[in-house]
C-alpha positions in Angstrom: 23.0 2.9 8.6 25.1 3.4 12.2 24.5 -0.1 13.3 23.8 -3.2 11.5 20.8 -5.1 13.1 21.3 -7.6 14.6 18.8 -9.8 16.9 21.5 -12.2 19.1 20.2 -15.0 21.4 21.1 -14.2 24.8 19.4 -17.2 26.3 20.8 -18.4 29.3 23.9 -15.9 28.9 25.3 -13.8 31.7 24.4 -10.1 31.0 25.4 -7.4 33.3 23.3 -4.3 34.2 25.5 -1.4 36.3 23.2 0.2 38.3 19.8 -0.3 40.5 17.7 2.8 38.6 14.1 3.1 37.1 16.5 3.6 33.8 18.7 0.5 34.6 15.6 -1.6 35.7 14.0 -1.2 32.3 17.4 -2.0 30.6 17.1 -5.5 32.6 13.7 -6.2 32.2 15.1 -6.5 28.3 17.8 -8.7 29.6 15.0 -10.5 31.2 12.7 -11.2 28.4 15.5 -12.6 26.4 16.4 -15.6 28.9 19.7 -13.8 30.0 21.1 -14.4 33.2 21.1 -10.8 34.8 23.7 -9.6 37.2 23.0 -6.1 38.7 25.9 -4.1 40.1 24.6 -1.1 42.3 25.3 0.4 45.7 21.4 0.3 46.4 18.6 -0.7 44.1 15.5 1.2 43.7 11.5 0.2 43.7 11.4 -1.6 39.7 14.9 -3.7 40.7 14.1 -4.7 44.0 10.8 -6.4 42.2 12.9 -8.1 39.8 15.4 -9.7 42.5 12.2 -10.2 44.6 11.3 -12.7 41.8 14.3 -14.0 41.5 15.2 -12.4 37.9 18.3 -10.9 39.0 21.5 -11.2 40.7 22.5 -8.8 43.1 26.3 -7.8 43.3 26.6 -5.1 46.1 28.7 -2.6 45.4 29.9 0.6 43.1 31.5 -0.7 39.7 35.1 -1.3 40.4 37.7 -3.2 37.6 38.2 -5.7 41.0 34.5 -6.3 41.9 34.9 -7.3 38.0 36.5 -10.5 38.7 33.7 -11.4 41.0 31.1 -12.0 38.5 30.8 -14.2 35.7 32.0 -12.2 32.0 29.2 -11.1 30.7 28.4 -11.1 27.0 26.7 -8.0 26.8 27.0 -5.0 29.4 24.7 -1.8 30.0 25.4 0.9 32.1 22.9 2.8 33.5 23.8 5.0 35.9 23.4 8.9 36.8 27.1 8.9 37.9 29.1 9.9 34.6 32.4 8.5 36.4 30.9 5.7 36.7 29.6 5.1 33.3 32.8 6.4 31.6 34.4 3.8 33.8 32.6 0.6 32.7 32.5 1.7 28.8 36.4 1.8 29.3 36.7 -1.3 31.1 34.6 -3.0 28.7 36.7 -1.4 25.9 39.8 -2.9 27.2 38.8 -6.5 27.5 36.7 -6.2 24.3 32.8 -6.7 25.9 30.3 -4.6 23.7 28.7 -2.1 26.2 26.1 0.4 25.6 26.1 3.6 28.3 22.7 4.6 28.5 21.6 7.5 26.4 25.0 8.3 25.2 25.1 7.3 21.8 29.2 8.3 21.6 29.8 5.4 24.6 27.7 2.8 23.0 28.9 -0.3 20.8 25.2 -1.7 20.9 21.7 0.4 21.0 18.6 -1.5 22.0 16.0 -0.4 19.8 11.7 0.3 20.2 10.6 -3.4 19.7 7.0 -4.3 18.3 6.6 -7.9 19.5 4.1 -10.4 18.2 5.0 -13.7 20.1 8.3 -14.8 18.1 7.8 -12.2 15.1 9.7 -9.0 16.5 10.1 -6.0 15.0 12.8 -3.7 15.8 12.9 0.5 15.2 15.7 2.7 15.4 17.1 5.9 15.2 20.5 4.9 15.5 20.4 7.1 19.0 19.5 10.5 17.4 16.2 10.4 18.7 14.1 7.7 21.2 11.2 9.9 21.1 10.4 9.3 17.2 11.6 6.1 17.7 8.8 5.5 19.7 6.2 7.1 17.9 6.7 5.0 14.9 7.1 1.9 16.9 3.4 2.9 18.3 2.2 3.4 14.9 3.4 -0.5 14.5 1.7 -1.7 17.4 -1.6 -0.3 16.5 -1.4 -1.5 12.5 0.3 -5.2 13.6 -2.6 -7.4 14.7 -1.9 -9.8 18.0 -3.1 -12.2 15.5 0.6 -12.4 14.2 1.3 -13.9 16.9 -0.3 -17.4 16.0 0.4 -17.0 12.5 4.3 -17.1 13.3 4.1 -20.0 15.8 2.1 -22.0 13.2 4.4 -21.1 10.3 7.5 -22.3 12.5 6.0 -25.4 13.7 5.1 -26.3 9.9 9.0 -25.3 8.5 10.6 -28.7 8.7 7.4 -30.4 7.6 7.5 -27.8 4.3 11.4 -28.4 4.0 11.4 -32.5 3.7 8.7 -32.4 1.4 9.4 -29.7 -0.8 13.2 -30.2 -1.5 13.8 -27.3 -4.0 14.7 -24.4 -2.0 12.7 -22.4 -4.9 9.8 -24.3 -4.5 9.8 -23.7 -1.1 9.9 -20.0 -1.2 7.1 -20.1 -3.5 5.2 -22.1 -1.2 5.6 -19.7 1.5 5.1 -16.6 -0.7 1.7 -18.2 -2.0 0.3 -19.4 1.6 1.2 -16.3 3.2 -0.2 -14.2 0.6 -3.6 -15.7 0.7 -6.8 -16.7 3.1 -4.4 -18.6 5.4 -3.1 -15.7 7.0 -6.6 -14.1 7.3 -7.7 -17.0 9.4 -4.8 -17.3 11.5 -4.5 -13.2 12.2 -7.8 -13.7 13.1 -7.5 -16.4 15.7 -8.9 -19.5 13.5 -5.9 -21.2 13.8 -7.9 -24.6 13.2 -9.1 -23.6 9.6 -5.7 -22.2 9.0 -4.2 -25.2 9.9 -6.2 -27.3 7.3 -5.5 -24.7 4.6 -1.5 -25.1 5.2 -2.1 -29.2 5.5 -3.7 -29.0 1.9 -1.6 -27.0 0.2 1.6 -28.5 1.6 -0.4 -32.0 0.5 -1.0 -30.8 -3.4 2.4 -29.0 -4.0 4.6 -31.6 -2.2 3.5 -34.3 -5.1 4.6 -31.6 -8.3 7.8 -31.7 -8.9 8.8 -28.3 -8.9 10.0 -26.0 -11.5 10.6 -22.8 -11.2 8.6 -20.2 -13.4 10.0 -16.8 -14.5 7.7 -13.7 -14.1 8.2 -9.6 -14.7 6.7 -6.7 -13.2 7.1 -3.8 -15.0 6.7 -1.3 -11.9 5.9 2.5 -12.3 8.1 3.6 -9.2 6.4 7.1 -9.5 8.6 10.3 -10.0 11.1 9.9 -6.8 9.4 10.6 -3.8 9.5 6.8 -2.1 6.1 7.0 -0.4 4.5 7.6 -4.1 4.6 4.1 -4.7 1.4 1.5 -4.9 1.0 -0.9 -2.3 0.9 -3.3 -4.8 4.2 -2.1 -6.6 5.9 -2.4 -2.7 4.6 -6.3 -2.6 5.6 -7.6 -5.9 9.4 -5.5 -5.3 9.6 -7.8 -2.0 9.0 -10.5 -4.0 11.5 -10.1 -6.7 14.5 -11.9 -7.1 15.8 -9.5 -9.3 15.3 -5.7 -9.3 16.6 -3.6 -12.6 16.2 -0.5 -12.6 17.0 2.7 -14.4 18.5 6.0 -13.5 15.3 7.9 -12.2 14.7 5.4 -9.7 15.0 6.8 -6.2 18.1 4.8 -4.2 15.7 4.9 -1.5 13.3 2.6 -3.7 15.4 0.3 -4.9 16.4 -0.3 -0.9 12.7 -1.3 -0.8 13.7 -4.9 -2.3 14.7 -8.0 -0.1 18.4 -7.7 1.0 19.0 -11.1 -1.5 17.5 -10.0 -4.3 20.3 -9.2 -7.5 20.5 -5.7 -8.1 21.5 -4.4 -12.2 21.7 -1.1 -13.5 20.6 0.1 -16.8 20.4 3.5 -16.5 22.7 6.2 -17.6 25.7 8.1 -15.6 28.4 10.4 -16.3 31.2 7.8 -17.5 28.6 4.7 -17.6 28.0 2.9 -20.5 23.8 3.0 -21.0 22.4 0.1 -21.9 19.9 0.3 -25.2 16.5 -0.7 -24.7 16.7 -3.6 -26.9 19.5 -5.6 -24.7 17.6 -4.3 -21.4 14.6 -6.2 -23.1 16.4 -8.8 -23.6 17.9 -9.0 -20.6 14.3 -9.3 -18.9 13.4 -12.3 -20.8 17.0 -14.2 -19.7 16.0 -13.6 -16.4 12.5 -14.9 -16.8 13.3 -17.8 -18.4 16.0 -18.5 -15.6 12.6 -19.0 -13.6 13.3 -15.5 -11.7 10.7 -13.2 -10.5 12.3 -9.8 -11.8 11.4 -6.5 -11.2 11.6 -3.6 -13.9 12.0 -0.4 -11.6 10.6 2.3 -14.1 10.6 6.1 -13.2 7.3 7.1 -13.1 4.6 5.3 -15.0 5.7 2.0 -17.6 3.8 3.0 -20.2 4.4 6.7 -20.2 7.6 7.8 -22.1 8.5 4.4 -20.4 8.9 2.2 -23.5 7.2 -0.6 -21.2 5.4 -1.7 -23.8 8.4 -2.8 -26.0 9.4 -5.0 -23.0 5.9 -6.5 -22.4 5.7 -7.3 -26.3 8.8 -9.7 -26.3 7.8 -11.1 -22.9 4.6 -11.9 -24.3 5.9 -13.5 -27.5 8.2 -15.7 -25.4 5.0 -16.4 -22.7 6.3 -15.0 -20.1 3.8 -14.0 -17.3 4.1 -10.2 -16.5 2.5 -7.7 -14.4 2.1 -4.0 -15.3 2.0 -1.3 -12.5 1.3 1.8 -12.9 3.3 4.5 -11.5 2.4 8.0 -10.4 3.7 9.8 -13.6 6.5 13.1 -12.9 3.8 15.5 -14.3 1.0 14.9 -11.9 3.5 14.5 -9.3 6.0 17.6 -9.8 2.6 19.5 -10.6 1.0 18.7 -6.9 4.5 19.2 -5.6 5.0 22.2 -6.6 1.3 23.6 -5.9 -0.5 23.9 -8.8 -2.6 21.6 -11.1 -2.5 20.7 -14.5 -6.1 21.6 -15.1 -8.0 24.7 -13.8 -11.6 25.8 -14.6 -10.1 29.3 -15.4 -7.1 28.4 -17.4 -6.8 25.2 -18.7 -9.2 22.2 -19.8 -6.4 20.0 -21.0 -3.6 18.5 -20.8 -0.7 17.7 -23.3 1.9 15.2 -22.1 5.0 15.6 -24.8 8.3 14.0 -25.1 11.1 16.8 -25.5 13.3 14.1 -26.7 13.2 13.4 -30.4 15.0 10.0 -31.4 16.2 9.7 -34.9 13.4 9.6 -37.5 10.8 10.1 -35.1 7.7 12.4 -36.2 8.0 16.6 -35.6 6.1 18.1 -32.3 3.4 19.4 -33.5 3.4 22.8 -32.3 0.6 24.1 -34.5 -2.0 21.8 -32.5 0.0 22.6 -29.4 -0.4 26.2 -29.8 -3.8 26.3 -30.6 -5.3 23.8 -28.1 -5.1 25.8 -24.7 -3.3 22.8 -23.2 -1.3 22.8 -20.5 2.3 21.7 -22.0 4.3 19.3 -19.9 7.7 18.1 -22.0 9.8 15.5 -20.5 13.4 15.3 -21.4 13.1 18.7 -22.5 16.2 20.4 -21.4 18.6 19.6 -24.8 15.9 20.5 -27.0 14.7 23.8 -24.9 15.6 26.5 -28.1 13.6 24.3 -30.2 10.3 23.5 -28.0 10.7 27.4 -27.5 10.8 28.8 -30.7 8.4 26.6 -32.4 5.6 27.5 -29.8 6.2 31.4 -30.8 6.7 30.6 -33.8 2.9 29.0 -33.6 1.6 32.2 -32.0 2.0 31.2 -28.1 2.9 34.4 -26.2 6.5 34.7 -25.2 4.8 36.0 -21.8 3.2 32.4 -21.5 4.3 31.5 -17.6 6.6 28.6 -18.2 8.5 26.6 -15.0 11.7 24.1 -15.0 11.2 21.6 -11.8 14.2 20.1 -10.8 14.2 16.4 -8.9 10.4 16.4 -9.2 9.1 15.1 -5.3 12.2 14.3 -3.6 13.1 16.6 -0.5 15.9 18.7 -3.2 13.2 19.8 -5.4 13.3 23.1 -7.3 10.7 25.4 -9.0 12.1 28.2 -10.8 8.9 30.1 -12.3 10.0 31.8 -15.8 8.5 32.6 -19.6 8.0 30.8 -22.6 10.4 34.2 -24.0 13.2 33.6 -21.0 12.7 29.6 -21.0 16.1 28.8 -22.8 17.8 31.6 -20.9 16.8 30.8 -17.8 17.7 26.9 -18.1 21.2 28.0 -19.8 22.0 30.7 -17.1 21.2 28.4 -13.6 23.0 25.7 -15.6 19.7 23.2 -14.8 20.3 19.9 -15.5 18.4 16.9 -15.1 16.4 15.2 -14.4 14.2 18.3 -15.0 10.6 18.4 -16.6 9.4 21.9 -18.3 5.9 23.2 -17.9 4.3 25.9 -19.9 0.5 27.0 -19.3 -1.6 29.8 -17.6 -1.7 27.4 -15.1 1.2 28.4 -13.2 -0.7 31.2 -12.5 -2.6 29.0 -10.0 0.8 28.9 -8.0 1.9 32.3 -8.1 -2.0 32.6 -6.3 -1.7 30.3 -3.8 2.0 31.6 -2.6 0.8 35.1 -1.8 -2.3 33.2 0.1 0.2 32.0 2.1 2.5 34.8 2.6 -0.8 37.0 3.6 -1.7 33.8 6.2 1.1 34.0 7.6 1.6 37.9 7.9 -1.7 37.8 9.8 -0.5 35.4 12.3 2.4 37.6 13.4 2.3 39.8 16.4 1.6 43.7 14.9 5.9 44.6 15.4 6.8 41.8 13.1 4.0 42.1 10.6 6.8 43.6 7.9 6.7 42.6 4.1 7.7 39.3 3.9 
């Protein structure tokens, strides 16, 4: 992050614009929509800033920026220089330097203390997009992608919600009950109506509810979702897995959770690790599980950030089993599971008319006194093998499918950070499997495929090499 956001009131403040531009005017008419009072300094001012001091919205200061013609204008809290004189504009980010004024030189990220962002407004609710400078363009495609999936109904919603705060805050005195108040209402019919310009029937709803809870005494209850964040690619999560995250007060989550997920949850909520690092203590499943019900019984809404799906190699089920003994509401989601999601990744299914009708999903990790692989029914079933937390027990996996009578020719494949923008493929055999893994030094977190399958792949990447040749001019059409 290159600057913290920050929305500041600039009502009735003195804000200075240098320069009388199209760029400059459109830097003021910001100014202006935040209540600032806007001085311009500018030897001549141009079409968009004469309208603005036409209508009174401006202050004229005559004049090219001097450190003198400083003095002559109230100190400004904020100062923008817009200009398409670079002496100029390397003189008021230096002046403003010296006397400690944050300045932001228009389109010059390395001269700006302050950026002013694409903004998405929806009467008080604004919404604010960024690039941190590198690029206004994308900035402003995503902040039209906003506009058109933001109704103007927001609008209402927000100026209802705000005139109903204090109302909601001397009846409900628990700051917990109050969040749970909000969450509920705003997660229900009474945002429909007001989104949709009933603000009447919203009204009522908000009056009734704020009526019934306000005469419970509140107390908070604890809840868990166990949430399937999918293999590591952020956008693979549910919509549904995104809400209850927001609403968590607590987020755990292990080690083959995406940072970039766990940056989904609200800035408050408590953050613990129980995964495993290099020169981190892991945490065993029975004190995570344990954990989870402290929480819950704190009256927390916590969040159990799974890799991939809960109940898939997940030991969800453990967790949801003590939960449920203690009565502690819980929500299972499920999570886009690293084979299907390494397999579409990395272009080629699981499942193929011509090669495989099946599909075996196998643990490569074997805990202490758990049952044998059965490699006999593996070999034999024409499934396509997928064996997480594979890599330590590689030799083993490998040598009792052969010894089963699977072909050491069998296309195998290591995938490396399944989904996320560093993932690797490296096509082998069943025969050079261990060899492979032990000579590129692979480490995890890895999953191991073996099935005809792959063959799929190694199809599709020479349909694209051939697409691609034919799109080349003749000169360049050269094996590729």
């Amino acid at each position: 992050m290159d600057y913290l956001p920050i929305f500041q009131k600039i009502h009735n403040q003195p804000c200075l614009i240098v320069g009388g531009g199209t760029v400059a005017a459109r830097k003021a008419d910001l100014f202006i929509k935040a209540g600032a009072k806007v001085t311009v300094i500018a030897p001549a001012l141009k079409q968009e800033m004469k309208h603005h001091l036409s209508r009174g919205w401006i202050t004229w200061v005559w004049g090219e920026f001097t450190e003198a013609l400083m003095q002559e204008v109230p100190r400004p809290l904020l100062v923008i220089s817009a200009t398409d004189n670079q002496a100029v504009n390397l003189a008021v980010y230096a002046y403003c330097q010296q006397v400690g004024i944050p300045v932001n030189v228009a389109d010059q990220t390395e001269y700006c203390d302050f950026i002013l962002p694409g903004i998405v407004e929806r009467g008080p609710m604004t919404i604010a997009v960024s690039t941190g400078g590198r690029s206004p363009v994308l900035a402003r495609l995503m902040k039209s992608r906003l506009e058109t999936q933001i109704p103007h109904g927001f609008a209402k919603a927000t100026e209802l919600v705000g005139q109903y705060r204090q109302a909601v805050k001397d009846k409900i005195a628990d700051p917990e009950g109050r969040k749970q108040f909000w969450e509920t209402l705003l997660n229900g019919v009474f945002l429909d109506k007001a989104v949709q310009g009933d603000g009447a029937e919203a009204e009522q709803i908000l009056q009734n509810k704020l009526a019934l809870d306000s005469q419970v005494e509140y107390q908070a209850q604890g809840e868990v979702y166990l949430i399937g964040a999918g293999p590591g690619d952020p956008e693979l999560m549910t919509f549904k897995a995104l809400r209850l995250l927001q609403q968590a007060d607590v987020v755990v989550y292990d080690r083959l959770v995406a940072d970039e997920i766990v940056d989904m949850a609200r800035r408050e909520a408590e953050r613990i690790y129980v995964g495993k690092r290099d020169r981190w203590h892991r945490m065993p499943q029975t004190k995570i599980t344990q954990l989870l019900l402290a929480l819950a019984q704190q009256g927390k809404k916590v969040a159990r950030l799974k890799g991939g799906d809960p109940y898939l190699f997940g030991r969800g089920a453990e967790e949801v089993e003590l939960l449920a003994e203690h009565g502690i509401a819980y929500q299972v989601v499920p999570g886009i599971t690293a084979a299907t999601g390494c397999a579409a990744y990395a272009d080629f299914p699981l499942t193929h008319r011509d090669y495989a009708h099946s599909v075996a999903l196998v643990t490569g990790h074997e805990q202490a006194g758990a049952e044998e692989i059965d490699y006999a029914r593996l070999a034999n079933s024409g499934d396509t093998m997928v064996f997480y937390m594979g890599l330590k027990n590689v030799q083993k996996i490998q040598q009792g499918l052969m010894a089963h009578g699977v072909s050491p020719s069998l296309p195998a494949a290591i995938i490396e950070n399944g989904t996320r923008p560093n993932q690797k493929v490296t096509v082998t055999t069943l025969g050079e499997l261990a060899q492979t893994i032990a000579h590129l030094q692979i480490r995890p977190p890895a999953l191991l495929v073996v099935g005809e399958v792959l063959k799929v792949r190694q199809k599709i990447t020479e349909l694209k090499r051939a697409a691609a040749q034919k799109k080349l001019p003749a000169e360049l059409k050269v094996a590729i």
